[in-house]
C-alpha positions, 0 to 999 in steps of 0.5 A: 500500500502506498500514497503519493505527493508529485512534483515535476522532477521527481514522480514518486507516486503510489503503487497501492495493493489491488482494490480494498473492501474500502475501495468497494465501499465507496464505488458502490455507494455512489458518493458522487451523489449530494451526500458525500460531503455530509455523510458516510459512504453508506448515504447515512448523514453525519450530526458533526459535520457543518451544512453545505450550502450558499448561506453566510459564512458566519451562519455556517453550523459548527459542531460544539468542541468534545476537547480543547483546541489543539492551537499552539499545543506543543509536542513532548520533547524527546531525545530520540523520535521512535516512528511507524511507517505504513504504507512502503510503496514508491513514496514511503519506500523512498520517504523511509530514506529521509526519516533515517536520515535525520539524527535522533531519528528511529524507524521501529516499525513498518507496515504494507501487506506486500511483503517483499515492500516491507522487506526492503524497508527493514533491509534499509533499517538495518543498513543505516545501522538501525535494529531490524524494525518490526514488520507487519505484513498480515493483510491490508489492516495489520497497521492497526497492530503496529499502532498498538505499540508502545515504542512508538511516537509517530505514525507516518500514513502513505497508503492509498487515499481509501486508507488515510481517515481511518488509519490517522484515527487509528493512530490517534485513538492509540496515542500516537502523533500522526503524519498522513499523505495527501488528502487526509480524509476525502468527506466533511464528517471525516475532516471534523472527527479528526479535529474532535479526535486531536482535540480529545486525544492531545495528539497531534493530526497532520497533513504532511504538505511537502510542497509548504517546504520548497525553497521558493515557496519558503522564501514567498512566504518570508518576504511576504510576512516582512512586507514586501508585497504590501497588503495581499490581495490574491494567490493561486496554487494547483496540480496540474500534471499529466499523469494519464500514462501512470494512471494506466499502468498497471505497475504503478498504481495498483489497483488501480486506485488512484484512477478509480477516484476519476468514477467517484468525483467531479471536483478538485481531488488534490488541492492541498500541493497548491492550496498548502502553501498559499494559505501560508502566505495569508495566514489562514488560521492564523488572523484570517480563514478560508470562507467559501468556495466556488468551483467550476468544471470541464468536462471529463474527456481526456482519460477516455480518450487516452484509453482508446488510443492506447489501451487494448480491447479487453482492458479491465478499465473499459468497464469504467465511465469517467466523472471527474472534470479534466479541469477544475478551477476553483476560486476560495474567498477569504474573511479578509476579502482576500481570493485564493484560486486552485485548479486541478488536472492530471487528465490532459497532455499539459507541462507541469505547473503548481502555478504557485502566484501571490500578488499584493499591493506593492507587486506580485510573484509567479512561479513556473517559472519563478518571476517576480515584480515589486515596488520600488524595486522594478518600476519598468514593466517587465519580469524580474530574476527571483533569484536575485532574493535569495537572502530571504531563503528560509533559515531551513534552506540556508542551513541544509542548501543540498538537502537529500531525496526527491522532489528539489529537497522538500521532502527532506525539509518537511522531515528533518523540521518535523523531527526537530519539533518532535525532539525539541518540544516545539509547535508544528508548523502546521496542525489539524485544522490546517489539515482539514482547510487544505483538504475540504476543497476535495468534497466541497468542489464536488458539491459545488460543481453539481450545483452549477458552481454555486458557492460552498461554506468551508467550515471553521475547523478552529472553531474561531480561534483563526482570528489570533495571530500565532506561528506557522511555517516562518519560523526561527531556527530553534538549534541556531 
């Protein structure tokens, strides 16, 4: 079992098992009926989760807190972090490198019904010096075993996405801290049961958003909190990538899960890589909050007419009918005013692109590639070198400049910082309600386009506490 989190160098996507009791569960239920962002796979309506619809933010329901907030809640220090690992196919079979990478770092444990996966990541245990790791391998929810162990401190989730809500619960539930690939959950009711649940159990609930800890994305973020694009007015992130062959290969995603999501949804399925690091920018959650949002989208053609060109008759996957849009575009409204788009398309021939965009008063950034226009420094109406501000590089990009694994080092950077929080007893960067904004764009786009685009509340995860300022991602180097 494995997940995924792409980026254009480096395809370090997922090959999952064959298709699980999940998998067949939300098939057969039909969510791309108008449940899905209410309800349970089986059509019943969740009490926690907050009306959808075109009302006032402000009117939107908010379940009463079962906890206390986990804002600001620090982790326990440690001299070692001792971790699990779940999920060891192409991306936590690369992202078990990073964790034994990191000093005061442990693997104990590791997880995946594919054997020979599971093998291969205790062999890297042990040859990085490391005592042979515990291994579970007895079918698709053995994972449950590992988190019932008492020597572990953090859970790591890279399964396929059917596998993320319950095994972040379960972790929690079992007194673990959780990191989980992108998206951490795909419907409403699951997004609040994992804020109640951090909030009940203290432990902590995290989307592990590696595109938050590119070099230009971290240096943005910088000179934005320092003023440099005065008062901020817009933003845009997406994933926009071509992944039409490795959906149809049968030795990449297995299952094939990652396609199957394509006959549930219509809506944007991946919006964290995009949305992740904008929210940074604007301190959602942190003095301002994501309100609404409005989507569109095209129609769904590419994957179809990719498989006619290129698949045989017989094919397992003409048996399937393709809902969700080549294109989606969403635009999300701020309590600020602010408005932030995403897109979303893996299904048409196209270059790779985040999009990755931030404009304020005084200029604007745009990436892919990286350019830049600010007051006072360019005043003569043509793009300028965004490397020429490499001064404001995160103090993680200026001490690790040739950071080990995939994706230009921001894997590396993700880990090595959260292991450093972990270790030191410090406040992530990013927690449970920041998980949960990142991902309702998934079942809220859905809703949205069914409904001929009309806007969709996101909720108040916080439950108001967005409105204090507090820390995120710009942090001081603890250790400097």
């Amino acid at each position: 079992m494995n997940d995924d989190a792409q980026h254009e160098n480096d395809p370090q996507e997922a090959n999952g098992g064959s298709p699980s009791r999940r998998s067949v569960l939300w098939t057969t239920a039909g969510v791309a009926g108008a449940g899905l962002g209410l309800g349970g796979p089986g059509g019943g309506t969740a009490s926690a989760a907050p009306a959808t619809g075109s009302r006032s933010p402000e009117a939107a329901a908010v379940p009463a807190r079962k906890g206390r907030t986990m804002v600001s809640v620090p982790f326990e220090g440690r001299s070692t972090v001792r971790v699990g690992i779940v999920g060891l196919g192409n991306r936590g079979g690369s992202m078990i490198d990073l964790f034994l990478a990191v000093p005061g770092v442990r693997v104990v444990a590791v997880c995946d019904p594919v054997g020979a996966k599971a093998e291969r990541a205790s062999a890297k245990v042990t040859a990085a010096g490391q005592p042979a790791p515990a291994v579970y391998t007895n079918g698709e929810d053995d994972y449950a075993n590992l988190c019932k162990r008492g020597d572990i401190d953090f859970v790591y989730v890279a399964t396929p996405w059917d596998f993320h809500f319950e095994m972040a619960k379960t972790a929690m539930l079992n007194g673990k801290h959780v990191g989980v690939e992108c998206p951490i959950a795909l419907r409403l009711d699951q997004l609040w049961e994992l804020v109640d649940l951090s909030e009940r159990t203290r432990r902590h609930c995290m989307q592990l958003e590696n595109c938050c800890y590119g070099q230009n994305e971290m240096r943005v973020l910088r000179m934005a909190h320092a003023g440099l694009f005065g008062d901020l007015l817009h933003g845009a992130g997406a994933y926009n990538h071509d992944l039409r062959g490795l959906m149809f290969d049968p030795d990449y995603y297995e299952g094939p899960w990652r396609r199957l999501w394509h006959t549930r949804l219509r809506g944007d399925l991946y919006p964290n890589h995009g949305f992740g690091p904008v929210s940074n920018y604007m301190d959602i959650n942190r003095g301002d909050r994501a309100v609404s949002i409005t989507s569109v989208g095209s129609p769904a053609l590419g994957l179809a007419a990719y498989r006619k060109e290129h698949m045989p008759a017989g094919d397992p996957s003409w048996k399937e009918t393709y809902i969700e849009s080549d294109r989606t575009i969403s635009l999300v409204q701020t309590a600020k005013g602010r408005v932030i788009r995403l897109e979303h398309d893996v299904s048409t021939p196209h270059p790779y692109s985040r999009i990755n965009s931030l404009g304020g008063t005084k200029g604007v950034f745009e990436d892919y590639p990286a350019r830049i226009y600010i007051e006072p420094d360019h005043t003569d109406d043509e793009w300028a070198d965004f490397s020429k501000y490499a001064e404001w590089d995160h103090w993680l990009w200026k001490e690790h400049a040739n950071p080990p694994g995939g994706h230009g080092g921001m894997d590396y950077m993700m880990v090595f910082r959260l292991m450093q929080c972990m270790r030191l007893g410090l406040v992530p960067d990013f927690d449970v309600y920041d998980a949960a904004t990142w991902t309702a764009p998934v079942p809220l786009s859905h809703l949205s386009i069914k409904a001929k685009g009309a806007p969709q509340q996101i909720p108040d995860f916080t439950r108001g506490e967005w409105k204090k300022a507090r820390s995120g991602m710009d942090s001081e180097n603890p250790e400097a």
